[in-house]
C-alpha positions in Angstrom: 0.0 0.0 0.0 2.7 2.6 1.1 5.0 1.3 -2.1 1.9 2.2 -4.2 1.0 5.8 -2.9 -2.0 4.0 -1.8 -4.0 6.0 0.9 -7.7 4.3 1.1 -7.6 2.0 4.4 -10.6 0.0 3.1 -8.3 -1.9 0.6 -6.1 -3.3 3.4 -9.2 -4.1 5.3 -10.5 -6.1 2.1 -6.9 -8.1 3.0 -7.7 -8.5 6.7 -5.3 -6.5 7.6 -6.7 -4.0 10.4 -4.0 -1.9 11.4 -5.9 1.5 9.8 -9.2 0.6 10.9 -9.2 3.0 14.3 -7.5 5.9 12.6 -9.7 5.8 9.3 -12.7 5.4 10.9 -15.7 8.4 10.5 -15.6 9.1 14.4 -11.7 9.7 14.6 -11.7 11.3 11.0 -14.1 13.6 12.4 -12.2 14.5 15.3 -9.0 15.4 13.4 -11.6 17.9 11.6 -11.6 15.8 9.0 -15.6 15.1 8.3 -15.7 15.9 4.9 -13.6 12.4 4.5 -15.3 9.4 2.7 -14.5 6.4 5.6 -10.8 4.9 5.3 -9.7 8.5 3.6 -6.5 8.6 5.6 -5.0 11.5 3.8 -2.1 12.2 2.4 0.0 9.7 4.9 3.4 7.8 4.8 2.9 6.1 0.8 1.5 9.3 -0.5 4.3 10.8 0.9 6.7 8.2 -0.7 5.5 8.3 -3.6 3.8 12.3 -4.5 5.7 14.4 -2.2 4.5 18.2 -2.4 1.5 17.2 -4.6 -1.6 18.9 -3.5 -4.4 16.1 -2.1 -7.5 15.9 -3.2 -9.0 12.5 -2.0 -7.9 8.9 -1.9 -10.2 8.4 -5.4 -8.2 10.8 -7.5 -5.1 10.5 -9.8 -2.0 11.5 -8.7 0.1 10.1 -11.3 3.2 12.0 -12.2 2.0 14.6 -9.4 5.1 15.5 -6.4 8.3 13.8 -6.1 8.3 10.2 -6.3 11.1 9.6 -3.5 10.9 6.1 -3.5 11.7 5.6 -7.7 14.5 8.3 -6.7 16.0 6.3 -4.1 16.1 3.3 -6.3 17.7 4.9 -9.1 20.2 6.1 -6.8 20.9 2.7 -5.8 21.3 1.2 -8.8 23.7 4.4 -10.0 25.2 6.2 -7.9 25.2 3.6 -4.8 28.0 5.6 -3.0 25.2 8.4 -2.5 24.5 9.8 0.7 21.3 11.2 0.1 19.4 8.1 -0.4 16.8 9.4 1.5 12.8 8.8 2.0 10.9 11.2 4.5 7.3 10.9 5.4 7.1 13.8 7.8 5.8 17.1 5.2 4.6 19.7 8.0 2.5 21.2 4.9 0.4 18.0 5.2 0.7 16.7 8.9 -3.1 18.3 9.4 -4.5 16.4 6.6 -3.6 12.9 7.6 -5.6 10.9 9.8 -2.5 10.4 11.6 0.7 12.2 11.4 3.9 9.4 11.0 5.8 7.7 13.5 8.1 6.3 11.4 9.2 9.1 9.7 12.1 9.4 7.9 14.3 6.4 5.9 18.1 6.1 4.7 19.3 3.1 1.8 23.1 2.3 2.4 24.6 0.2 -0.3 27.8 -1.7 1.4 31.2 -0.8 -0.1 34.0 -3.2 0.1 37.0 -1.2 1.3 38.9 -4.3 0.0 37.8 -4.0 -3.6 39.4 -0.6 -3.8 42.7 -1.2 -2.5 45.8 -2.4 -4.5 45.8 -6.3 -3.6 47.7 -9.1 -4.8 46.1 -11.3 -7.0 46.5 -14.3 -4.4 45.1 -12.3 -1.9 41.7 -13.9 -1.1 39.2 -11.4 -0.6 35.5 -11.1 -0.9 34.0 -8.5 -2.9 31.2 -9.9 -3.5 28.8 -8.4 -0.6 26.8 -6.0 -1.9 24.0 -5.8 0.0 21.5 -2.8 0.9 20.5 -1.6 4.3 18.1 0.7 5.9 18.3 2.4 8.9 14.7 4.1 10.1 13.9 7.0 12.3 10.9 6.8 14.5 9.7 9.5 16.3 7.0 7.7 18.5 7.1 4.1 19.3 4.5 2.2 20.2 6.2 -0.8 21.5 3.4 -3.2 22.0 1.1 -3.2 18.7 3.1 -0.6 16.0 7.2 -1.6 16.5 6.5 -5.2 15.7 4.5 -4.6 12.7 7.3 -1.2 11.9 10.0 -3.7 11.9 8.5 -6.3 9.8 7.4 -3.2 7.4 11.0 -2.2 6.7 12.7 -5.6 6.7 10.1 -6.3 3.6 10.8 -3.2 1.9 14.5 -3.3 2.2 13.9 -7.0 0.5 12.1 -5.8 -1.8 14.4 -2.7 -2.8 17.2 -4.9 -2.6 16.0 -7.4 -5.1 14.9 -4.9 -7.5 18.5 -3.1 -7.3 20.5 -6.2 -8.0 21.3 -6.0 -4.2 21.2 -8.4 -1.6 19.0 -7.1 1.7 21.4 -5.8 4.4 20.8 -4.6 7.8 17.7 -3.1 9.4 18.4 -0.3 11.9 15.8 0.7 14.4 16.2 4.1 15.4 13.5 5.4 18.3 13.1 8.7 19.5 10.1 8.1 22.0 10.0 4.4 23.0 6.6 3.9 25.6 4.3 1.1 27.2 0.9 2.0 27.2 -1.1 0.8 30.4 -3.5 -1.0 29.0 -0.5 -2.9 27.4 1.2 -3.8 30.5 -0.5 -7.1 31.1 -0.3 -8.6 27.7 3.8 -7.8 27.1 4.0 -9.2 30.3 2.6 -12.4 29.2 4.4 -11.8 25.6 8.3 -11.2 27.1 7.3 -14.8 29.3 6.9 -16.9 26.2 9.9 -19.1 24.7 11.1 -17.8 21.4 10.3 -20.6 18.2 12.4 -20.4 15.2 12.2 -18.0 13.1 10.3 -18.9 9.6 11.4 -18.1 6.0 10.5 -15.2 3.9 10.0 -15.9 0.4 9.5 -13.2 -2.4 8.7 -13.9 -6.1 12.6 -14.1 -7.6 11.0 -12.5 -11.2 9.7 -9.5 -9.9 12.2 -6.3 -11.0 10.3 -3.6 -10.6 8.9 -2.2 -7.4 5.4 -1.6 -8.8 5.3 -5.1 -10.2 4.5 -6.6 -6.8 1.2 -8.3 -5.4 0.1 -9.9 -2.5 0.8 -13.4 -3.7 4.5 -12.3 -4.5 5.4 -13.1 -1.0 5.0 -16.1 1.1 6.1 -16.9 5.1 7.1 -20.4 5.4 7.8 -22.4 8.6 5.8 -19.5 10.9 4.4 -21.8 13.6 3.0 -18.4 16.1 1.9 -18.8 19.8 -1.9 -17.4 20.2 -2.5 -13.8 20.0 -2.4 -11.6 22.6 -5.3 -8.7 21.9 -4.2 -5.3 22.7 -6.5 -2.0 22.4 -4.9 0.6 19.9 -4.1 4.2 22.0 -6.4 6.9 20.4 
């Protein structure tokens, strides 16, 4: 959804996937004085933001197509290019827009680092065994408020897939994920069930899997990626903070 621009909660909802449904619905919408909203209009938020940066919105039913800066197609042509780049750079946070969203972003700002073997450059003997073979993208994120029960999880697993998918695309392997938190918090009503959560004995991990013929990033769909070996413990409910 964000790699798309997409900003209509409803189609994630259609996926079962309910992390929007609070913060699109009519009653909150209204309270951000936003009541002129059709339901799950979350405004210009994180992939509009990605994708249409400084492009006036209208609604999540219009056409923004070649409207604002598409940061995410710039980062990746940096990455294929000019990989030494330090300005690799997606931000979500436009204060011209933070009173349109439904919610302004948490995790706000992104940088792509392409690894550079110091080795490769260097004048080495040819029987000198060295790898220069790494290549590999990583992403470190910026979050300004960290919700560490229901949104850091699902944060996490947000990045790690987009730094796959940025990496394949690229010709890059994936890299490193980097966390960065600014306000880390525990919400009471949360207490209890991370309690329980931090008591359980970790399972081994399962293995992501992501369609090997996919090269660009629009190309993807749902079924493009697949989880295998996830064997999860029951879920604990927790209430979203509004």
């Amino acid at each position: 959804m964000s790699c798309e621009g997409n900003t209509n909660a409803i189609d994630l909802e259609e996926k079962d996937i309910h992390i929007w449904d609070g913060n699109g619905s009519s009653d909150f919408l209204d309270k951000r004085g936003l009541s002129h909203r059709d339901e799950g209009d979350l405004g210009p938020v994180y992939g509009f933001q990605w994708r249409h940066f400084g492009a006036e919105y209208k609604d999540m039913h219009a056409d923004y197509s070649g409207q604002g800066v598409d940061q995410l197609a710039d980062c990746i042509e940096k990455i294929k290019n000019d990989p030494n780049n330090r300005r690799i750079i997606m931000s979500a946070w436009n204060p011209a827009n933070l009173d349109l969203m439904a919610l302004p972003p948490c995790h706000m700002f992104c940088q792509f680092y392409v690894s550079k073997n110091i080795y490769s450059q260097l004048d080495l003997n040819a029987d000198d065994q060295v790898d220069t073979t790494k290549n590999e993208l990583s992403c470190q994120m910026y979050q300004r408020s960290a919700d560490m029960g229901l949104g850091v999880p699902f944060n996490i697993a947000s990045y790690a897939l987009l730094t796959h998918m940025v990496a394949q695309v690229t010709g890059r392997k994936p890299g490193d994920f980097i966390h960065t938190v600014g306000d880390a918090h525990v919400y009471l009503n949360h207490i209890d069930a991370l309690t329980e959560e931090i008591g359980r004995e970790p399972r081994d991990f399962p293995v992501f899997k992501i369609n090997p013929n996919k090269e660009h990033i629009d190309a993807f769909e749902f079924s493009d990626f697949e989880v295998v070996g996830y064997v999860p413990y029951k879920a604990i409910k927790m209430k979203m903070a509004v």
